[in-house]
N, CA, C, O and CB atoms as a CASP TS submission, in Angstrom:
PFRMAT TS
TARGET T0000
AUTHOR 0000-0000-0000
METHOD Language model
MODEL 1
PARENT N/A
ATOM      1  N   UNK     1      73.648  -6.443  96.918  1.00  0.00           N
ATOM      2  CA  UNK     1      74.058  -7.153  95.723  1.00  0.00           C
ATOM      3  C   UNK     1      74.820  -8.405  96.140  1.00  0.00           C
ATOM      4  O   UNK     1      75.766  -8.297  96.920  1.00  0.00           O
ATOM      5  CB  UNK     1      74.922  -6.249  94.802  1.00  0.00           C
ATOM      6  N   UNK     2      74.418  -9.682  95.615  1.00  0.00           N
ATOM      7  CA  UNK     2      74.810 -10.877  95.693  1.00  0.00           C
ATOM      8  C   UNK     2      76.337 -10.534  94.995  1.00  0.00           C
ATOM      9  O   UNK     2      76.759  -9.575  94.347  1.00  0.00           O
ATOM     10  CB  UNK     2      73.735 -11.971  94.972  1.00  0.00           C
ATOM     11  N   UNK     3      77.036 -12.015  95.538  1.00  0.00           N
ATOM     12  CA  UNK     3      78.385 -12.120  94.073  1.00  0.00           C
ATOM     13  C   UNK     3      78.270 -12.822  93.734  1.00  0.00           C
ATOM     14  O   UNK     3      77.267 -13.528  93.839  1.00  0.00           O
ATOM     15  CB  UNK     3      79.792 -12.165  93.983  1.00  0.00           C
ATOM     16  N   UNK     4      79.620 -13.118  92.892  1.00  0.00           N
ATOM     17  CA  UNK     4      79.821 -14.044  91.579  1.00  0.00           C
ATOM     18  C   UNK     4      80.563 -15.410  92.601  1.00  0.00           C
ATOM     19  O   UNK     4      80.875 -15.359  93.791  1.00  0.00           O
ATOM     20  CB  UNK     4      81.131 -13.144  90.041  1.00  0.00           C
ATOM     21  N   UNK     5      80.676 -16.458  91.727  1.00  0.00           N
ATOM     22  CA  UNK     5      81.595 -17.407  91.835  1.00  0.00           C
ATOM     23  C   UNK     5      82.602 -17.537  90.901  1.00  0.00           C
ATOM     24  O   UNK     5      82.124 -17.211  89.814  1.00  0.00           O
ATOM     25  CB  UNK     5      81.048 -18.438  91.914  1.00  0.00           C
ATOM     26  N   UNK     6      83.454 -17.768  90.816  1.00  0.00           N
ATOM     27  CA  UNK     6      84.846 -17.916  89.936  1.00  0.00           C
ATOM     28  C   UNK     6      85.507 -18.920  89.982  1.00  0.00           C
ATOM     29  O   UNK     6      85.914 -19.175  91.115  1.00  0.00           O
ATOM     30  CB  UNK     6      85.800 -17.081  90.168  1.00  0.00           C
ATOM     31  N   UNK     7      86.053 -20.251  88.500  1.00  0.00           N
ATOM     32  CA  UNK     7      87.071 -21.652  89.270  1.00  0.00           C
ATOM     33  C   UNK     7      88.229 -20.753  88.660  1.00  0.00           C
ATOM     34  O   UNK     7      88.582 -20.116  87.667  1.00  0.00           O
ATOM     35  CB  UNK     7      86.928 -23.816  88.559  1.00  0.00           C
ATOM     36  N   UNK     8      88.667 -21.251  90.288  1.00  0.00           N
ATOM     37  CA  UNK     8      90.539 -20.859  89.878  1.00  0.00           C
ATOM     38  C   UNK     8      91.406 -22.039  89.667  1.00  0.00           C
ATOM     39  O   UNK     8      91.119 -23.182  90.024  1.00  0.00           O
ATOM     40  CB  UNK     8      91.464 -20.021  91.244  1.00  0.00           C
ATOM     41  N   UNK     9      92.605 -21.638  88.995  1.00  0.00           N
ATOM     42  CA  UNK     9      93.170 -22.831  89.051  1.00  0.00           C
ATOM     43  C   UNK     9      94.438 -22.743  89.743  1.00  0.00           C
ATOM     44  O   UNK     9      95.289 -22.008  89.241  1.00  0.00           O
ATOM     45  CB  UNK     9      93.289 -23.370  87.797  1.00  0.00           C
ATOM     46  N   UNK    10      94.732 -23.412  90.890  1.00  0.00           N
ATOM     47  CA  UNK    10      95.881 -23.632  91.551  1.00  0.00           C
ATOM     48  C   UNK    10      96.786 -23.379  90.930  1.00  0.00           C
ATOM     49  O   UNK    10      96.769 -23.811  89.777  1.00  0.00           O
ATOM     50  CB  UNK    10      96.063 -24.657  91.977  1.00  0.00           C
ATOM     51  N   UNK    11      98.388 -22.312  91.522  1.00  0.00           N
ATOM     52  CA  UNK    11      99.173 -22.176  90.722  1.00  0.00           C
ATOM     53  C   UNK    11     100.355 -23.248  90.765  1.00  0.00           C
ATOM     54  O   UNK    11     101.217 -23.586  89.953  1.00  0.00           O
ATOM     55  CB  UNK    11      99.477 -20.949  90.830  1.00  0.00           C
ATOM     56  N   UNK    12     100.018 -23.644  92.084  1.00  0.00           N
ATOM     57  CA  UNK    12     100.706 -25.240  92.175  1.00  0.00           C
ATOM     58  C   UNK    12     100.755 -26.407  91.797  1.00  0.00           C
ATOM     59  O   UNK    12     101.671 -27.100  91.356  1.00  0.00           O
ATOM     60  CB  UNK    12     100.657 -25.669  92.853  1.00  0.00           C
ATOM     61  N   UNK    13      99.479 -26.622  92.041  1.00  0.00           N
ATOM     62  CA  UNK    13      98.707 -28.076  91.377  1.00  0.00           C
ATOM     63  C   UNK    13      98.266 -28.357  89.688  1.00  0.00           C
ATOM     64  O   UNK    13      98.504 -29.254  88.880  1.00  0.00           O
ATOM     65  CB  UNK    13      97.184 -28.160  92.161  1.00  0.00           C
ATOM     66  N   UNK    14      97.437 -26.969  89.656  1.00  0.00           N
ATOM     67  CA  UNK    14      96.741 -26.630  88.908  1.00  0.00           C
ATOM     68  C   UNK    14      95.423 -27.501  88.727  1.00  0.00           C
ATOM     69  O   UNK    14      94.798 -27.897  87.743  1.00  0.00           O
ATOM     70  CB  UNK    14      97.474 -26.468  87.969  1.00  0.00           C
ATOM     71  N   UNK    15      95.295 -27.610  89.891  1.00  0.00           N
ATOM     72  CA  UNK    15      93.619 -28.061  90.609  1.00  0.00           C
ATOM     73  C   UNK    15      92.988 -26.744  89.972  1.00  0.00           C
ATOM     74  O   UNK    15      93.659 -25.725  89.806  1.00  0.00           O
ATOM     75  CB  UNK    15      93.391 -28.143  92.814  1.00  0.00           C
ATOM     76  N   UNK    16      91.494 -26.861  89.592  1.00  0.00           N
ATOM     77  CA  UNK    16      90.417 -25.955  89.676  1.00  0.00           C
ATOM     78  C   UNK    16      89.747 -26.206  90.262  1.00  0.00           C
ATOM     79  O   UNK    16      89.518 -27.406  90.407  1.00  0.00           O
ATOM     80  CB  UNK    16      89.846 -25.638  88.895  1.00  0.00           C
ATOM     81  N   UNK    17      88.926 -25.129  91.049  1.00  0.00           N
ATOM     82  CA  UNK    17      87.870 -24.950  92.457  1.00  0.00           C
ATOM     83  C   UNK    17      87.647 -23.976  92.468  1.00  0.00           C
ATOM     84  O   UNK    17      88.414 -23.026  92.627  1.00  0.00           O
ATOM     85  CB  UNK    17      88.190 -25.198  93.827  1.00  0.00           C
ATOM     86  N   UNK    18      85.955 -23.984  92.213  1.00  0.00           N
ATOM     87  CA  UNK    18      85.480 -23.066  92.660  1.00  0.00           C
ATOM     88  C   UNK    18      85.435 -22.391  93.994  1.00  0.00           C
ATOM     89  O   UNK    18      85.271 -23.114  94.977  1.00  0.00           O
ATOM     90  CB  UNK    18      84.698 -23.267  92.355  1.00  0.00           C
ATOM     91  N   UNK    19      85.561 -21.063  94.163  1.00  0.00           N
ATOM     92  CA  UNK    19      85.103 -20.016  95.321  1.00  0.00           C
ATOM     93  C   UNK    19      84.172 -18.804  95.272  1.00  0.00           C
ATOM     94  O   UNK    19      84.086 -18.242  94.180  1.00  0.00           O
ATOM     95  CB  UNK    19      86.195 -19.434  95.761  1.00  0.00           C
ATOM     96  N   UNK    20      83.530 -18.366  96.197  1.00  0.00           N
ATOM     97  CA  UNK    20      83.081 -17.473  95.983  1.00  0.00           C
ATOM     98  C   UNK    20      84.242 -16.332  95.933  1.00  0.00           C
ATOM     99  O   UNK    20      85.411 -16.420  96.308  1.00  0.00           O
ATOM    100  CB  UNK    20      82.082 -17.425  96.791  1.00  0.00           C
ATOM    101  N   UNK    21      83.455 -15.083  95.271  1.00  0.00           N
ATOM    102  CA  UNK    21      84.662 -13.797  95.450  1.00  0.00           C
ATOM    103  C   UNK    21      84.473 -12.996  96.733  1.00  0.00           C
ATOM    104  O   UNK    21      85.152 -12.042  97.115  1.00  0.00           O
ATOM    105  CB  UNK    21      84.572 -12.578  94.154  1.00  0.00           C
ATOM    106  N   UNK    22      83.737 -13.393  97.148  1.00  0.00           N
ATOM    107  CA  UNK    22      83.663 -12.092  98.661  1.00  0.00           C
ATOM    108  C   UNK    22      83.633 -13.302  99.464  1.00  0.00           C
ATOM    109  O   UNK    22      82.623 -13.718 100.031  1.00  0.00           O
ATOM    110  CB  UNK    22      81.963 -10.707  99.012  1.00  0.00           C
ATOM    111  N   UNK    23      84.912 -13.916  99.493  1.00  0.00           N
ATOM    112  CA  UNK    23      84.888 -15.082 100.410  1.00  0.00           C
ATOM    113  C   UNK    23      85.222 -14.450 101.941  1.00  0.00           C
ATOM    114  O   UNK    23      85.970 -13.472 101.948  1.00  0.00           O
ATOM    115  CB  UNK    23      86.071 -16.286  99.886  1.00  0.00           C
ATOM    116  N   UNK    24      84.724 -14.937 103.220  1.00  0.00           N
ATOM    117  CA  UNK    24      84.945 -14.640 104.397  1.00  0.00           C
ATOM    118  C   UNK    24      86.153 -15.543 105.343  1.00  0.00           C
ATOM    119  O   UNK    24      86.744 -15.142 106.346  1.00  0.00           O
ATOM    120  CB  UNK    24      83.634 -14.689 104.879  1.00  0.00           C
ATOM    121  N   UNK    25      86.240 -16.428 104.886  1.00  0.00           N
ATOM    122  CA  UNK    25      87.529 -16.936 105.306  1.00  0.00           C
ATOM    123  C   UNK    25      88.452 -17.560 104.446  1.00  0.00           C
ATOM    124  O   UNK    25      88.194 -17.824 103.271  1.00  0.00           O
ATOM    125  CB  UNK    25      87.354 -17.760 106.206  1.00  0.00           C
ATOM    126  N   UNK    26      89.412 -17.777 104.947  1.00  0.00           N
ATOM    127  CA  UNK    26      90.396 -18.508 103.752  1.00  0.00           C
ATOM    128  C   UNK    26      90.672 -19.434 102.640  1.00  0.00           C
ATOM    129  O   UNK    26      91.237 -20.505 102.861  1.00  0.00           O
ATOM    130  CB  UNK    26      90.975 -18.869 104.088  1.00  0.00           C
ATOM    131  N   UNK    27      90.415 -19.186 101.807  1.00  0.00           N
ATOM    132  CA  UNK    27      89.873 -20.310 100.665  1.00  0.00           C
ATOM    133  C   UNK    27      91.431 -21.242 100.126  1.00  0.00           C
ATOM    134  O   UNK    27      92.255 -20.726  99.372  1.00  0.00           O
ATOM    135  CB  UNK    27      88.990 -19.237  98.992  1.00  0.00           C
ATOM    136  N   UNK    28      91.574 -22.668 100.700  1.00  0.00           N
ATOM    137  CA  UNK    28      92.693 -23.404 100.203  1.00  0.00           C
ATOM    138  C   UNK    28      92.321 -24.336  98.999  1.00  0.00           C
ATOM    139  O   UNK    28      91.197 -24.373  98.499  1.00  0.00           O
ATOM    140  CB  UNK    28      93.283 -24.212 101.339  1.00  0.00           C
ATOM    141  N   UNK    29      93.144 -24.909  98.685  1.00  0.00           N
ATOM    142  CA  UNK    29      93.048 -25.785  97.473  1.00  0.00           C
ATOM    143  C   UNK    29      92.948 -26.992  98.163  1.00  0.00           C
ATOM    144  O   UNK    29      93.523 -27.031  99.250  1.00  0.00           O
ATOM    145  CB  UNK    29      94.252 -25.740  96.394  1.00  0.00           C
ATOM    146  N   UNK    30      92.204 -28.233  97.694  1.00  0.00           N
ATOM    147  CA  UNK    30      91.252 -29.177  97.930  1.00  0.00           C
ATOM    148  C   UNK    30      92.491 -30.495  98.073  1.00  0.00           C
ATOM    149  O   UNK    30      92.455 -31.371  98.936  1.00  0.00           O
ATOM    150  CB  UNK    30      89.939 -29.250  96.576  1.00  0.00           C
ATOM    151  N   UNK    31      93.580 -30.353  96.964  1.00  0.00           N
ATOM    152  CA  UNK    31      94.413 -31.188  96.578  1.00  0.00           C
ATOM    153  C   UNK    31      96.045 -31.043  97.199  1.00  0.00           C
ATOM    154  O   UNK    31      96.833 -31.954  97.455  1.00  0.00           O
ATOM    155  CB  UNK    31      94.273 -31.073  95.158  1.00  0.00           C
ATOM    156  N   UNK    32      96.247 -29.425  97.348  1.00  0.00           N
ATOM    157  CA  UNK    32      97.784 -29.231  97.887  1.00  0.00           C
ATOM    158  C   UNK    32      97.730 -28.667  99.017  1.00  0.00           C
ATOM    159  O   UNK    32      98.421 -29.076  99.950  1.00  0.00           O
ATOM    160  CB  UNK    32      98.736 -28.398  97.071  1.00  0.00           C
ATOM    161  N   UNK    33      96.821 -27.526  99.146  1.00  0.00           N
ATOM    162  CA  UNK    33      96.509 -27.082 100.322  1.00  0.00           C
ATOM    163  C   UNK    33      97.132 -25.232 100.181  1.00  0.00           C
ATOM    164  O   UNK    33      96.829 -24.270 100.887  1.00  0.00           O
ATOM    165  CB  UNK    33      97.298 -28.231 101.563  1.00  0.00           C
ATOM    166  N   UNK    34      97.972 -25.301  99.112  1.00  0.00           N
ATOM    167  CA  UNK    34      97.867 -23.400  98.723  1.00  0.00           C
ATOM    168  C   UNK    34      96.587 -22.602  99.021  1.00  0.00           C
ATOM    169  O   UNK    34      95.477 -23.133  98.993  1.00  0.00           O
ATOM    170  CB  UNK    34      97.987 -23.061  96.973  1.00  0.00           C
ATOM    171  N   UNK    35      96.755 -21.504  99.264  1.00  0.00           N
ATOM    172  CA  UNK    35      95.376 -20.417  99.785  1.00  0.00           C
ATOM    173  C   UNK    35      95.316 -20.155  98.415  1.00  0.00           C
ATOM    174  O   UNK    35      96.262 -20.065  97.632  1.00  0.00           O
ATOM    175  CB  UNK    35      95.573 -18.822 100.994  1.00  0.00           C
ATOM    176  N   UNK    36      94.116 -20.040  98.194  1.00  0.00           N
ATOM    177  CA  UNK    36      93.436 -19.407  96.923  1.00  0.00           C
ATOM    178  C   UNK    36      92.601 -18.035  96.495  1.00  0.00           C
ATOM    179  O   UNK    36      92.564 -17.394  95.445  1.00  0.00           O
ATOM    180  CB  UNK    36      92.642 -20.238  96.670  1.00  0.00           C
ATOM    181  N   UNK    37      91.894 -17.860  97.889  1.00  0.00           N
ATOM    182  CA  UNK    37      91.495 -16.795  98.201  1.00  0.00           C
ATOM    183  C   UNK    37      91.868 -15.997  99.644  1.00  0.00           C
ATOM    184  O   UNK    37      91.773 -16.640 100.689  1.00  0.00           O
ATOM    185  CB  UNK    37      90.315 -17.026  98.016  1.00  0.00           C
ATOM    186  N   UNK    38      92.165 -15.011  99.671  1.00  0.00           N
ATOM    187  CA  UNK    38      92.115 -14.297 100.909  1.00  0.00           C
ATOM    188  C   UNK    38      90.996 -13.298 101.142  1.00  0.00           C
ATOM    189  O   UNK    38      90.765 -12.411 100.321  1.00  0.00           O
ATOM    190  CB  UNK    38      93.316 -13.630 101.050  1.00  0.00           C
ATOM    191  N   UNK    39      90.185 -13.468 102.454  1.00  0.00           N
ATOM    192  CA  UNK    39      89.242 -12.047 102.864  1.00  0.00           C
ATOM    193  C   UNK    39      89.470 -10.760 102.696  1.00  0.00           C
ATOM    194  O   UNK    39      90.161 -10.360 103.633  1.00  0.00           O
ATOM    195  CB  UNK    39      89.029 -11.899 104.083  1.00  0.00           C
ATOM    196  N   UNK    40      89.228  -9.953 101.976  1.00  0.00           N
ATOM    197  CA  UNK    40      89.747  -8.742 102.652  1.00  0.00           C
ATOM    198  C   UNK    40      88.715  -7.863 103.166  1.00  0.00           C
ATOM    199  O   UNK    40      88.956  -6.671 103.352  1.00  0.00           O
ATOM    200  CB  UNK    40      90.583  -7.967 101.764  1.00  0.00           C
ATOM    201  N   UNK    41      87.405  -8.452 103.444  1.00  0.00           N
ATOM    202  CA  UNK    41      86.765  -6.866 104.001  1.00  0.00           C
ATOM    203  C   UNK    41      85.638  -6.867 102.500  1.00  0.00           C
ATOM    204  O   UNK    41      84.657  -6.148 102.696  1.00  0.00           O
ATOM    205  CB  UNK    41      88.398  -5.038 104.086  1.00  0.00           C
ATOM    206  N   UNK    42      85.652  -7.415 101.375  1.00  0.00           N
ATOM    207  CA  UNK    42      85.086  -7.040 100.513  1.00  0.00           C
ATOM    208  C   UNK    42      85.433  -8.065  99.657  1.00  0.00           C
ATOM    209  O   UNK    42      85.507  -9.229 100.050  1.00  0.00           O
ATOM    210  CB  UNK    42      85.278  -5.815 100.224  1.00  0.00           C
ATOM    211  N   UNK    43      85.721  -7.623  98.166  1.00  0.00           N
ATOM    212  CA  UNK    43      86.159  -8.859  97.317  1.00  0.00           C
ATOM    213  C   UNK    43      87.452  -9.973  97.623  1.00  0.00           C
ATOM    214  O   UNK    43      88.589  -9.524  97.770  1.00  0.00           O
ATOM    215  CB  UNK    43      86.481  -8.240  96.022  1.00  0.00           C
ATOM    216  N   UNK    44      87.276 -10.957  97.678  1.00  0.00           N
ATOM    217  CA  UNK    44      88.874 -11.603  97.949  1.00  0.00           C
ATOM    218  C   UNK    44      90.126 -11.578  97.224  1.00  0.00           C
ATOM    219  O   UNK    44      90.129 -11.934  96.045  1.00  0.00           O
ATOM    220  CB  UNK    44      88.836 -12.857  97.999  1.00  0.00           C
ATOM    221  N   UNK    45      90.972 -11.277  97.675  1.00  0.00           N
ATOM    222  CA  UNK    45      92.018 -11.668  96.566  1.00  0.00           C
ATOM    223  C   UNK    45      92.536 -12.822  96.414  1.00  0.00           C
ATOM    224  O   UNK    45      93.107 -13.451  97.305  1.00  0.00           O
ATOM    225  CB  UNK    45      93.043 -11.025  96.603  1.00  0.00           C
ATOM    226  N   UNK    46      92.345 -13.252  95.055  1.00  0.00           N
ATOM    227  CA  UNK    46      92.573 -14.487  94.369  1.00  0.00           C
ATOM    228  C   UNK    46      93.564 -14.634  94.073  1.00  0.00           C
ATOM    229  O   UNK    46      94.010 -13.799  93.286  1.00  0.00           O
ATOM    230  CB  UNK    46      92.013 -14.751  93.447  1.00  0.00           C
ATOM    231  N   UNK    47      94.720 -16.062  94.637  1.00  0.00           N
ATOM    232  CA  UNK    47      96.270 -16.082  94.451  1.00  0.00           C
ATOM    233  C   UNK    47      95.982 -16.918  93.222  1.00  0.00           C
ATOM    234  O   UNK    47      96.772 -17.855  93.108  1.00  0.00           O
ATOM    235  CB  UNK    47      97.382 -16.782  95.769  1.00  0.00           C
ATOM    236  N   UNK    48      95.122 -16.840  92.329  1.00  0.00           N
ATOM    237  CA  UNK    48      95.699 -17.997  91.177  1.00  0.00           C
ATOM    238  C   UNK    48      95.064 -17.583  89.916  1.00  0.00           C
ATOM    239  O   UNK    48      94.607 -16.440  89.933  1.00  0.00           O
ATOM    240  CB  UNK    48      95.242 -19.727  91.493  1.00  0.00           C
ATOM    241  N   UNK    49      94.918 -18.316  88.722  1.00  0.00           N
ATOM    242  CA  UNK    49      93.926 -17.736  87.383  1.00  0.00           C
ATOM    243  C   UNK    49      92.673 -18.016  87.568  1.00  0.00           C
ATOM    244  O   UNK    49      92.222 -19.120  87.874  1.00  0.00           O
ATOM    245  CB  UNK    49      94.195 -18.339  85.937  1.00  0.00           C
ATOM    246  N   UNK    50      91.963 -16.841  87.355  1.00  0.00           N
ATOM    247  CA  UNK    50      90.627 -17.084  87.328  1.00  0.00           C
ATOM    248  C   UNK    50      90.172 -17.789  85.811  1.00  0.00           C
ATOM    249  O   UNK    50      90.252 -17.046  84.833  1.00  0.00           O
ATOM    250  CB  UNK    50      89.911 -15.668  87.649  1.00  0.00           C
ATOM    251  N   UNK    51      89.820 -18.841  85.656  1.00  0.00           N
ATOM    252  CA  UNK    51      89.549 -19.679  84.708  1.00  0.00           C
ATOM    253  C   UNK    51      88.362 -19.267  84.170  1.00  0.00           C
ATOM    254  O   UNK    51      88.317 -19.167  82.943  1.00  0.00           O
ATOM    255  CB  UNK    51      89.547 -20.948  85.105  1.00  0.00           C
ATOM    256  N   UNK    52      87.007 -18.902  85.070  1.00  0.00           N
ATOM    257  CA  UNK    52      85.529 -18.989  84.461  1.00  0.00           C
ATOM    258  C   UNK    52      84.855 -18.395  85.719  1.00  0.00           C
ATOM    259  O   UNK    52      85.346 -18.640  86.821  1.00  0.00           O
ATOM    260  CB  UNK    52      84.906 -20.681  83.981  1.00  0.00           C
ATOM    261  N   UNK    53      83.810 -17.664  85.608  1.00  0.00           N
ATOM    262  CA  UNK    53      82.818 -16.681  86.598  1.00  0.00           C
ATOM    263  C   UNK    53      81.888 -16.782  85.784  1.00  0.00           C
ATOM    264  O   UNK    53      81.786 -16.566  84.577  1.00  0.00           O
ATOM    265  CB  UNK    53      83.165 -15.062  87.010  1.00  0.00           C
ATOM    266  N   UNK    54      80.781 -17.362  87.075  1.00  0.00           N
ATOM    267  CA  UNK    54      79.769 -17.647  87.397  1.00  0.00           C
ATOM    268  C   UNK    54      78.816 -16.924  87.905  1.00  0.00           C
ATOM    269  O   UNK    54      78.600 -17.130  89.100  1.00  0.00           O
ATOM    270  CB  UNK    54      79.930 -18.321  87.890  1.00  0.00           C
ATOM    271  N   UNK    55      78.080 -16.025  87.306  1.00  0.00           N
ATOM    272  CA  UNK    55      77.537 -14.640  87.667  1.00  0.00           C
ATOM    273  C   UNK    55      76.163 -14.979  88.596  1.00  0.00           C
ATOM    274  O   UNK    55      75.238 -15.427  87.920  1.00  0.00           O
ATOM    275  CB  UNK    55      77.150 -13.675  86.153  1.00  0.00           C
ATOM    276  N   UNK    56      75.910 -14.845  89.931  1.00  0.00           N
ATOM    277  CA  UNK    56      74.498 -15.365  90.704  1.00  0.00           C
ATOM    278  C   UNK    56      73.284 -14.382  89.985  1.00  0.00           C
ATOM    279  O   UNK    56      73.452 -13.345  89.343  1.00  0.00           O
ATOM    280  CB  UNK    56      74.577 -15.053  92.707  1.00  0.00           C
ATOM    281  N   UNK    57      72.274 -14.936  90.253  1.00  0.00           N
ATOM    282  CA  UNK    57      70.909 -14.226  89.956  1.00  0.00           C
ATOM    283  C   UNK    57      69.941 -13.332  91.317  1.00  0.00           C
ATOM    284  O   UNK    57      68.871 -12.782  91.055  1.00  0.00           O
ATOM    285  CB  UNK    57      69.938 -15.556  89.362  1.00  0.00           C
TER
END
């Protein structure tokens, strides 16, 4: 099973950027540089609001 994509929005900036959710390495923000996503082995955990998910086919 494929995943989703999700824009989060920075809890700093409040930049939105998309990531995937089963991200494999560290996902930062484009504008401040906060981590957004962390790996864990499976789904990432997301340090910010998930705004909108983007379901793959």
């Amino acid at each position: 099973m494929a995943g989703n994509f999700s824009t989060v929005e920075c809890p700093d900036c409040e930049n939105e950027q998309t990531v995937f959710e089963k991200a494999a390495t560290e996902v930062s923000c484009a504008v401040c540089g906060h981590t957004l996503a962390r790996p864990t082995g499976g789904l990432a955990t997301i340090e910010g609001e998930i705004v909108e998910t983007v379901e793959a086919r």
